[in-house]
C-alpha positions as CSV (number, residue, x, y, z in Angstrom):
1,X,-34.4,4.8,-19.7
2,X,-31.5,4.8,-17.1
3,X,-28.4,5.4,-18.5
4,X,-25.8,2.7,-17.9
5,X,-22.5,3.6,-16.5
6,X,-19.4,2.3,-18.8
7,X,-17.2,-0.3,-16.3
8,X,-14.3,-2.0,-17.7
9,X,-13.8,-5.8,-16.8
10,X,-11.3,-8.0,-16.0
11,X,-11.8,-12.1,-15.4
12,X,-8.4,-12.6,-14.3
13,X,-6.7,-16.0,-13.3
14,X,-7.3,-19.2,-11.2
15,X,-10.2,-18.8,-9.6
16,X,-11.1,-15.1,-11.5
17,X,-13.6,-16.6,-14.0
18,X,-16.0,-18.1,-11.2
19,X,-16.2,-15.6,-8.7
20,X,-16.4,-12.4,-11.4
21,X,-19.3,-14.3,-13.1
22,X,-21.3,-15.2,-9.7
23,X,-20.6,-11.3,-9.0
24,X,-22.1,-9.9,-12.3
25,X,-25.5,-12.5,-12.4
26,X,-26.0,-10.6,-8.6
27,X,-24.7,-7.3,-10.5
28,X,-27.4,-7.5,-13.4
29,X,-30.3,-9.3,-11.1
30,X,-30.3,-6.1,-8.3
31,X,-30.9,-4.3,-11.4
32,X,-27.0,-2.6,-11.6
33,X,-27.0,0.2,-14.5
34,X,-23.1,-1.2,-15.9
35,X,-22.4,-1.7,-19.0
36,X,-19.2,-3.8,-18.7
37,X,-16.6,-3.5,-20.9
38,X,-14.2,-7.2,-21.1
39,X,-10.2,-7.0,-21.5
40,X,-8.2,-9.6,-20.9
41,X,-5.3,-9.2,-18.4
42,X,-3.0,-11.3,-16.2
43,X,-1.2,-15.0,-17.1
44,X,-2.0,-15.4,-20.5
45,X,-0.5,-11.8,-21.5
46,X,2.2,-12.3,-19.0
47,X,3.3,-15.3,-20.9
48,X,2.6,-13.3,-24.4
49,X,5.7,-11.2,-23.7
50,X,3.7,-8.5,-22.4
51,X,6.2,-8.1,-19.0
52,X,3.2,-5.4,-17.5
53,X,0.5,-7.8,-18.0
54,X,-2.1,-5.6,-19.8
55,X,-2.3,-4.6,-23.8
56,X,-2.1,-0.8,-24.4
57,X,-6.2,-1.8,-25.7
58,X,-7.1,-2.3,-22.5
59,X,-5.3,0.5,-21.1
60,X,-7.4,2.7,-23.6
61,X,-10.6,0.7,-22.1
62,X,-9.6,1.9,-18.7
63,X,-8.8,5.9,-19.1
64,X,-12.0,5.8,-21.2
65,X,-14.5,4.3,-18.3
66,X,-12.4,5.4,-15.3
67,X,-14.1,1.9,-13.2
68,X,-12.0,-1.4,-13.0
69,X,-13.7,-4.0,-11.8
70,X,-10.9,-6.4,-11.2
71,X,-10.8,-10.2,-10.2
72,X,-7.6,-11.6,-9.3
73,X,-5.1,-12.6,-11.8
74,X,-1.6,-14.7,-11.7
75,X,1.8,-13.2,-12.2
76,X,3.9,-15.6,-13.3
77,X,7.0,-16.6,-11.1
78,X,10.7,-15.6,-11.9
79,X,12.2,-12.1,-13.2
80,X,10.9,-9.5,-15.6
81,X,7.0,-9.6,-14.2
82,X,5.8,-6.4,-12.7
83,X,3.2,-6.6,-10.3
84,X,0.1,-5.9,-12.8
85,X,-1.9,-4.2,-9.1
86,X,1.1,-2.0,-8.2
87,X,1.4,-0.5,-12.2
88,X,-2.5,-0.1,-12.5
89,X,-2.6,1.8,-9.1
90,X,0.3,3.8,-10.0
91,X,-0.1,4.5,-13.5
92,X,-3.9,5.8,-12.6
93,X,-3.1,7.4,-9.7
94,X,-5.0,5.3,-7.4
95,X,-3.4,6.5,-3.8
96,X,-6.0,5.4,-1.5
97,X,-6.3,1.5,-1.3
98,X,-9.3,1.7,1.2
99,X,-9.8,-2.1,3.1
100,X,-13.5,-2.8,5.2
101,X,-12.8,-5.1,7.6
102,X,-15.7,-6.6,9.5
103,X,-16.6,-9.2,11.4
104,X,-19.6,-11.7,10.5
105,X,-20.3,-13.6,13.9
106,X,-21.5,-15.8,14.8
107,X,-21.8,-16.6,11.3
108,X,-18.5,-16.6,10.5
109,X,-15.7,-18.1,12.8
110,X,-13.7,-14.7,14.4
111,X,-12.6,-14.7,18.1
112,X,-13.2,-10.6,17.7
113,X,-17.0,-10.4,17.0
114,X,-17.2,-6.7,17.4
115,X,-14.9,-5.9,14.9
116,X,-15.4,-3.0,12.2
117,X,-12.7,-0.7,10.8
118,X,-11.5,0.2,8.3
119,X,-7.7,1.1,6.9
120,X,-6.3,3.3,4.4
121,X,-3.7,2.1,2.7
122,X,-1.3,4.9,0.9
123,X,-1.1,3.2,-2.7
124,X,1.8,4.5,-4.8
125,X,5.1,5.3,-2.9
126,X,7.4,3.6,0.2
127,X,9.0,0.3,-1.1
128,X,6.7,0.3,-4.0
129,X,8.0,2.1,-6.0
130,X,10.3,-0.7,-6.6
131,X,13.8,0.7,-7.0
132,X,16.2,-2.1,-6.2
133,X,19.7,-2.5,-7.0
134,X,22.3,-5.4,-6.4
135,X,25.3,-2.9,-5.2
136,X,28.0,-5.0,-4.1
137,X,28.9,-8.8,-3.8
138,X,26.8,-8.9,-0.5
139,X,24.3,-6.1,-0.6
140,X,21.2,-5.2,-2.5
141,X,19.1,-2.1,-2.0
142,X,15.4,-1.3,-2.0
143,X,14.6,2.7,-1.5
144,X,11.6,3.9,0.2
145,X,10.5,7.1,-1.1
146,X,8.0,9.3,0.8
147,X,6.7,12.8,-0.2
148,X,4.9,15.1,1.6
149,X,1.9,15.3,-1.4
150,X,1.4,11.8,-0.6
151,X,1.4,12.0,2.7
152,X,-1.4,14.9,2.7
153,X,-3.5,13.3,-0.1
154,X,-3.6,9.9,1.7
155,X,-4.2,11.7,5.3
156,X,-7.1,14.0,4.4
157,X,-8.5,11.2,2.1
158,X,-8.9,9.1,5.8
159,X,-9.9,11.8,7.6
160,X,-12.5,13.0,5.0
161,X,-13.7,9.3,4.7
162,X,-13.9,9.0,8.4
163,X,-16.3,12.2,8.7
164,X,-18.2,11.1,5.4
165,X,-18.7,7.4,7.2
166,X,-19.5,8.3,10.5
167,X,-16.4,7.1,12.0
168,X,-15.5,9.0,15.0
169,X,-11.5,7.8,15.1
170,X,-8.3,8.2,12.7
171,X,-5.2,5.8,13.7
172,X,-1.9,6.4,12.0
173,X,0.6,4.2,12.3
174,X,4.4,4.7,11.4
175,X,7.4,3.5,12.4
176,X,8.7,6.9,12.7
177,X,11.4,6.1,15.9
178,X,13.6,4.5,13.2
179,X,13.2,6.0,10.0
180,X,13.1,9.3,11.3
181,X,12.4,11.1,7.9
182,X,10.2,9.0,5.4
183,X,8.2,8.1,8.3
184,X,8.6,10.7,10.7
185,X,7.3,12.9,7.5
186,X,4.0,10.7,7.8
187,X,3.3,11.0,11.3
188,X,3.8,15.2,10.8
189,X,1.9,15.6,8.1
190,X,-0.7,13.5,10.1
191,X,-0.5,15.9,13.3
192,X,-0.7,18.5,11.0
193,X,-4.0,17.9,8.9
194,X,-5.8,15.9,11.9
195,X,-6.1,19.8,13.3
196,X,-8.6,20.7,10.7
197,X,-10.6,18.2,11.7
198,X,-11.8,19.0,15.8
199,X,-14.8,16.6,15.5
200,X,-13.0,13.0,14.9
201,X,-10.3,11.6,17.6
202,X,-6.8,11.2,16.3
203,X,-4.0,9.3,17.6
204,X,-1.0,7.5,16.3
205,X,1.0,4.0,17.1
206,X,4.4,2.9,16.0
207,X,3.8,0.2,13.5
208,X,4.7,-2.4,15.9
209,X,2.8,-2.5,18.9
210,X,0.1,-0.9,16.4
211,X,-0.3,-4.4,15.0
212,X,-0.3,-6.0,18.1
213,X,-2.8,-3.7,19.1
214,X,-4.8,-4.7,15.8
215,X,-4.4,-8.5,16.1
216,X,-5.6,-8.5,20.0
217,X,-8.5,-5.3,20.3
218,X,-9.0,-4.8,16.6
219,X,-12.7,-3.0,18.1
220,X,-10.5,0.2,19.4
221,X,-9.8,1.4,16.2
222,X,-12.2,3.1,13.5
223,X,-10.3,4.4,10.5
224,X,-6.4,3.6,10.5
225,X,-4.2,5.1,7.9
226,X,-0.8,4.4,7.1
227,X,1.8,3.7,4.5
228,X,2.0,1.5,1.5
229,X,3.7,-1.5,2.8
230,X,2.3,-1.6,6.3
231,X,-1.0,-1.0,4.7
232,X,-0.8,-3.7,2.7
233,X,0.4,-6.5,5.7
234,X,-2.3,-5.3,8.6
235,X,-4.9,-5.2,5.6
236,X,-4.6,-8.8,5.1
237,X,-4.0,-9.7,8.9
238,X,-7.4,-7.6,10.0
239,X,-9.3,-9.8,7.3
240,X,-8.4,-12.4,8.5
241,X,-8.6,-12.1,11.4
242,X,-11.9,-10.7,10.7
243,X,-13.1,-14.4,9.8
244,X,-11.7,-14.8,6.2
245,X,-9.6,-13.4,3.6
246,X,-12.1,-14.9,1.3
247,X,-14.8,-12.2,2.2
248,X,-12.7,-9.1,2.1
249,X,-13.0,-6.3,-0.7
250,X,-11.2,-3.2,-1.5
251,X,-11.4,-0.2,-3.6
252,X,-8.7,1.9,-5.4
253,X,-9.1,5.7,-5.4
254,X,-7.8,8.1,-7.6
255,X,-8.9,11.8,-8.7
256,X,-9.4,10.4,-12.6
257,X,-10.0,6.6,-11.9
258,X,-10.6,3.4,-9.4
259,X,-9.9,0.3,-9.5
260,X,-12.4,-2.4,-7.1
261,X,-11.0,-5.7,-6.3
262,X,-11.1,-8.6,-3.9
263,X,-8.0,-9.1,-1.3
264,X,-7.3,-12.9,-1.8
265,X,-5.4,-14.0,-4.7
266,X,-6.3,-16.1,-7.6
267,X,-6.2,-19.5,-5.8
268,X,-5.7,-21.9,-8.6
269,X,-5.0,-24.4,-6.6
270,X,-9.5,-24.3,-6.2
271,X,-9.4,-23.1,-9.8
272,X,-11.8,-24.5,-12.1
273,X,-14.1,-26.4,-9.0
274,X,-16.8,-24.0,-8.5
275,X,-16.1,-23.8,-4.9
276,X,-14.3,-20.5,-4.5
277,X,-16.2,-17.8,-2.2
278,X,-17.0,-14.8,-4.4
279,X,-17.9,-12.8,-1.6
280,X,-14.7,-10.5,-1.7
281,X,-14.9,-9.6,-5.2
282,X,-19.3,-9.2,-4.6
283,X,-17.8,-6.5,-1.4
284,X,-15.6,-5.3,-4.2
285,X,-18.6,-4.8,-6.2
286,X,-20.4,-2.9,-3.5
287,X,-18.1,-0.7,-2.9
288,X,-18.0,0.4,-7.1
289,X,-21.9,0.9,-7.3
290,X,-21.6,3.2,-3.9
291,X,-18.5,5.1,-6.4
292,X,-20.6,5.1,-9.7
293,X,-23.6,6.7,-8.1
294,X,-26.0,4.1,-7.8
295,X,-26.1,3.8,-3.8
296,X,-29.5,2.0,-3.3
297,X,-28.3,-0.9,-5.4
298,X,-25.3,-1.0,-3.7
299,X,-27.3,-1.6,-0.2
300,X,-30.0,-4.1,-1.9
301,X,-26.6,-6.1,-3.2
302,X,-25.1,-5.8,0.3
303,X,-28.2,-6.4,2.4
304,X,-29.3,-9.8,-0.1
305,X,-25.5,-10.5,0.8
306,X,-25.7,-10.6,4.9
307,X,-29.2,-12.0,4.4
308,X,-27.5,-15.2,2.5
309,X,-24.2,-15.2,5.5
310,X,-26.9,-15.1,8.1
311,X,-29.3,-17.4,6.4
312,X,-26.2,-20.3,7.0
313,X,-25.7,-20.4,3.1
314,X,-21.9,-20.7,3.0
315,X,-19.3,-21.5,0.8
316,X,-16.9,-24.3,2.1
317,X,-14.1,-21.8,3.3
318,X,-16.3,-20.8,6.1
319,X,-18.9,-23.5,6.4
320,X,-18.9,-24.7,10.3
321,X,-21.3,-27.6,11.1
322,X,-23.7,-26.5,13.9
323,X,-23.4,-22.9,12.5
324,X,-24.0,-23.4,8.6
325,X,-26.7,-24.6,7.7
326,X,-25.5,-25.8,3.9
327,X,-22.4,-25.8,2.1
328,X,-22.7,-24.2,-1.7
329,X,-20.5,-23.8,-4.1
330,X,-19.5,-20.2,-6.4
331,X,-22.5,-20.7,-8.5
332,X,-25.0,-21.8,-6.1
333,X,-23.9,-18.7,-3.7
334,X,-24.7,-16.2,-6.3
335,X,-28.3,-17.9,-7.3
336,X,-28.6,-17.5,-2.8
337,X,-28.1,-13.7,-2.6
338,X,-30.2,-13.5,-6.2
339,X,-33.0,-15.3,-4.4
340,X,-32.6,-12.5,-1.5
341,X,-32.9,-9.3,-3.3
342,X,-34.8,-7.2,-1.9
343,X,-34.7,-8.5,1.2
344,X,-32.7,-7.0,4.7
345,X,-31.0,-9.1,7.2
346,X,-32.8,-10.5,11.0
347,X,-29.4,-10.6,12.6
348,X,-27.2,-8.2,11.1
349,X,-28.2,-3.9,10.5
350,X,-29.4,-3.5,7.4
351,X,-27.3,-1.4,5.4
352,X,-27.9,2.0,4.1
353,X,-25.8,4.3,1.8
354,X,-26.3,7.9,2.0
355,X,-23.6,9.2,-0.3
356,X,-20.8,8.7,-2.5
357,X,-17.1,8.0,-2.1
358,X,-16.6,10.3,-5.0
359,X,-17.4,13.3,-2.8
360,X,-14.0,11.7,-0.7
361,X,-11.3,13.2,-3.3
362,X,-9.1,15.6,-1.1
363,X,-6.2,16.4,-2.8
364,X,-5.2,19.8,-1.9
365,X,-2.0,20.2,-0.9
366,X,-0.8,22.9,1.9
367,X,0.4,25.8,0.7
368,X,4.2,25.8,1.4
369,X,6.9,28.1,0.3
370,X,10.2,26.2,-0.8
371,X,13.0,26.2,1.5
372,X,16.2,27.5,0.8
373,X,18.1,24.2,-0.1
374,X,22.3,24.1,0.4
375,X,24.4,21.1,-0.4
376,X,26.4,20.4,2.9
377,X,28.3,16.8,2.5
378,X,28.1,14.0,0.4
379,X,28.0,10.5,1.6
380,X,29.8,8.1,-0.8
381,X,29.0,4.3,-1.1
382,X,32.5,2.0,-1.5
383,X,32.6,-1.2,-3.0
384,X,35.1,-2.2,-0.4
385,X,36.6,-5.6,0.5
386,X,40.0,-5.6,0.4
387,X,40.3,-4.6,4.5
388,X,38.6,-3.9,7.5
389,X,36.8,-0.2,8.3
390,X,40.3,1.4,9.9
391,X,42.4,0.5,7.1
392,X,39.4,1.9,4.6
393,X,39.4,4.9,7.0
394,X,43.1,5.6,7.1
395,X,43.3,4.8,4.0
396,X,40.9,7.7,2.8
397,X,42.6,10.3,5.8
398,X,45.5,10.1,4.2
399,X,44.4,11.5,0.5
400,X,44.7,15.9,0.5
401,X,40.9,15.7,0.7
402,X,40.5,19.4,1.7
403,X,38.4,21.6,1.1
404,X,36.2,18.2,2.3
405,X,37.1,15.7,5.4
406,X,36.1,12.4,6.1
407,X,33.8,12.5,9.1
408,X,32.5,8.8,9.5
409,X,32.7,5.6,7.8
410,X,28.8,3.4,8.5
411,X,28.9,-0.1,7.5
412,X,24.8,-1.3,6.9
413,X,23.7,2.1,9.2
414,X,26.7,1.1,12.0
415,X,29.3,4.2,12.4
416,X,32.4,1.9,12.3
417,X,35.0,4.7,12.0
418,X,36.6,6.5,13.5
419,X,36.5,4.8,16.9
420,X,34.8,1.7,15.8
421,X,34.5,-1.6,17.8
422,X,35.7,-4.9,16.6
423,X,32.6,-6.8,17.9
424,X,30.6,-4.9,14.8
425,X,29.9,-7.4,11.5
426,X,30.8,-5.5,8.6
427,X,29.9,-6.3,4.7
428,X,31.9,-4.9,1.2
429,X,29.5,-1.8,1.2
430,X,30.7,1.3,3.1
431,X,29.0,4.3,3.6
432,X,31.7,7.5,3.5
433,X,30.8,10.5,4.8
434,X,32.5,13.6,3.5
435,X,31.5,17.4,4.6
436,X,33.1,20.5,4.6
437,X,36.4,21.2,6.8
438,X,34.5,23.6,8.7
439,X,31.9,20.9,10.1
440,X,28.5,19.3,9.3
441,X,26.0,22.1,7.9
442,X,29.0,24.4,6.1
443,X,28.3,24.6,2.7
444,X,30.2,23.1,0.0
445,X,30.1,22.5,-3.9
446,X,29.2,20.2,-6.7
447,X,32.9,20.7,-8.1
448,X,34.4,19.6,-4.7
449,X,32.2,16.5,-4.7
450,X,33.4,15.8,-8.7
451,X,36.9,16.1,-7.1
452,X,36.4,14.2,-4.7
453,X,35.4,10.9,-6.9
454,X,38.1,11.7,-9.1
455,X,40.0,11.5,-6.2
456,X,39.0,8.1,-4.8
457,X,39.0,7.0,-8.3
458,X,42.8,7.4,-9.1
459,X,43.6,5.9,-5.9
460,X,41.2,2.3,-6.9
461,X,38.1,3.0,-4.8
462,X,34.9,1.4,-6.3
463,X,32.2,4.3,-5.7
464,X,29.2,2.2,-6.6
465,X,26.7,5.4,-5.4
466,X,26.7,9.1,-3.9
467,X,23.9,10.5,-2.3
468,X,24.2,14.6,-1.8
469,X,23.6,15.9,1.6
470,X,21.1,18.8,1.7
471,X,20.1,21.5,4.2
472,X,16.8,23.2,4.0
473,X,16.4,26.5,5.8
474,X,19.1,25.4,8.0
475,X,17.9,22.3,9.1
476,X,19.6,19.0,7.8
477,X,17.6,17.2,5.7
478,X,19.4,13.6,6.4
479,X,19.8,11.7,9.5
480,X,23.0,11.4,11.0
481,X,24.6,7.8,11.8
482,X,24.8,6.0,14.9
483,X,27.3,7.4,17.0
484,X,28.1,10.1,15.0
């Protein structure tokens, strides 16, 4: 008797219900050894007071099954409602969000028929980690935070998914010209680890033309890798793109757990009509029974699956008279690729699946020795409006700073003193940079700095933040500001 393989399952909102239960009747039909395991996530707990959207019952569920098969839920609009994708990924570790894009012509509408990558999405840090603050009057904050584990777990994971995959090309894309050190760290790591790896072509695109690039001859690129919140816009615009954002599955990765979804939303606009395409959350499913070990009913799910697109059995979201041949509904879908197990597609390769994406879990880090880290300057952020940035400027000259000086004043990134122009817009938050009198890299102390804010603090400055200004092994680790 074949043992079944513990799943935990999640129904989720709007749409959620229809599409997860067409995807388990195809599931338990090829034959699937699961033994699914329900919680209940999403609106209802949302609205129960739970502001993460999932019991600590269910959170037992998943650390004891380590598979989440996920359909899509609703967070509820307004303050206090985390994300319920970005705590599960980051609370299990999930840092590889790992996006098939392909196309389905003629069957399905695309103007890029060739099309078939696939991107790697870092999963837990950038903008995600979702640190805002509201600093002053006029400005908010959002910090991006990169490290360089990330960056080499993420990287290797696309490289060793390329190689395990067959895909002969690695794309990273950054936007490394601006933020030269979250970014710039990406794109080094990147040059770094695509060395181990002779047999696969590397090459990297700033973010920008990178999507443009994507959007117009998505067919040059195989694997592309990048961070979390660029990751998560080209993901959706190569789906669609692609044909639909309907069709489109993903997995989550972790060393411990993973997490297997579909791209869209919860739609509840559709909710409730048995009309919704299940086909992302069926990919989803795919994608999990290649993870659990069960690879040959992964390719008899995926291969009944083309067989049904190619057939001209479509759901209404990508039915096209003269190319489908009859509209379905969620239901009626599932009972078409049911009907077509066993069977491989005319048009499209039949599918095959060799190995595992479990045998993809590169975390090793390189082997670095710490730096030698000195504290050179301190930038300090002033809650400023009482005058423009000269009179802030003279203002702060004129204190007995020393042993510190006041080397620039940046208003929103913009050096603005000394020798500002008038021309530049300027809000209530100033940026004050202080280092030692003996110039930028001379090393100063913690006590100087409390002085210092003591200080501005008898003379009515607002210090709403301070951020310590490192060097490691000599090298500055922060960027300097325009025109300084």
């Amino acid at each position: 008797m074949t043992t079944k393989t513990p799943i935990t399952v999640a129904y989720g909102d709007g749409i959620g219900p229809e599409i997860m239960a067409a995807t388990l009747r195809i599931l338990e039909a090829a034959g699937a050894a699961i033994e699914p395991e329900i919680i209940e996530i999403g609106e209802k707990v949302y609205l129960e007071g739970v502001s993460a959207g999932i019991r600590p019952e269910a959170w037992e569920s998943l650390r004891r099954t380590k598979v989440f098969l996920k359909a899509p839920i609703t967070t509820p609009q307004g303050g206090g409602f985390k994300s319920l994708n970005v705590t599960t990924r980051k609370s299990l570790g999930l840092y590889a969000n790992v996006r098939p894009c392909q196309a389905y012509h003629p069957f399905v509408e695309t103007k890029h028929p060739k099309m078939d990558l696939v991107i790697i999405r870092e999963n837990e840090e950038d903008l995600y980690a979702g640190i805002e603050h509201r600093q002053t009057d006029q400005v908010y904050q959002c910090l991006k935070l990169i490290s360089r584990p990330g960056c080499e777990k993420i990287i290797r994971y696309a490289f060793e998914y390329a190689r395990a995959y067959g895909r002969r090309k690695v794309t990273c894309l950054s936007k490394d010209n601006i933020m030269k050190m979250t970014d710039g760290l990406f794109h080094r790591v990147f040059d770094e680890i695509s060395a181990e790896y002779p047999d696969i072509e590397k090459e990297h695109w700033i973010i920008d033309i990178g999507s443009a690039l994507l959007a117009d001859v998505p067919e040059r690129f195989g694997v592309i890798v990048t961070l979390n919140l660029y990751g998560d816009i080209i993901s959706d615009i190569a789906a669609q793109i692609a044909g639909s954002v309907g069709m489109g599955g993903s997995s989550n990765i972790g060393d411990q757990c993973a997490m297997f979804e579909a791209i869209h939303g919860s739609a509840p606009d559709i909710a409730g009509q048995g009309i919704a395409n299940p086909s992302g959350l069926i990919n989803a499913a795919i994608m999990m029974l290649v993870h659990i070990g069960q690879p040959d009913v992964a390719a008899t799910v995926h291969n009944a699956w083309l067989s049904t697109i190619e057939s001209g059995i479509h759901t209404g979201d990508i039915y096209k008279e003269g190319v489908s041949k009859l509209r379905v509904g969620t239901r009626e879908f599932a009972g078409a690729v049911i009907e077509r197990l066993g069977q491989t597609p005319n048009f499209f390769k039949p599918v095959t699946y060799l190995g595992s994406p479990r045998e993809v879990h590169p975390t090793a880090t390189l082997a670095r020795p710490r730096q030698k880290k000195e504290l050179v300057g301190v930038d300090i952020f002033l809650d400023y409006s009482s005058g423009n940035a000269g009179q802030l400027g003279d203002a702060i000259s004129a204190l007995s700073l020393s042993p510190l000086k006041l080397k620039m004043i940046s208003n929103r990134g913009v050096k603005v003193y000394p020798d500002g122009i008038p021309e530049t817009f300027c809000t209530d938050h100033w940026r004050c940079r202080f280092v030692g009198e003996q110039g930028p890299g001379t090393p100063i102390t913690h006590e100087m700095i409390l002085h210092l804010m003591r200080l501005l603090h008898e003379q009515g400055f607002d210090t709403i933040k301070t951020e310590n200004l490192y060097s490691f092994d000599g090298q500055l680790g922060y960027t300097l500001g325009q025109g300084e």
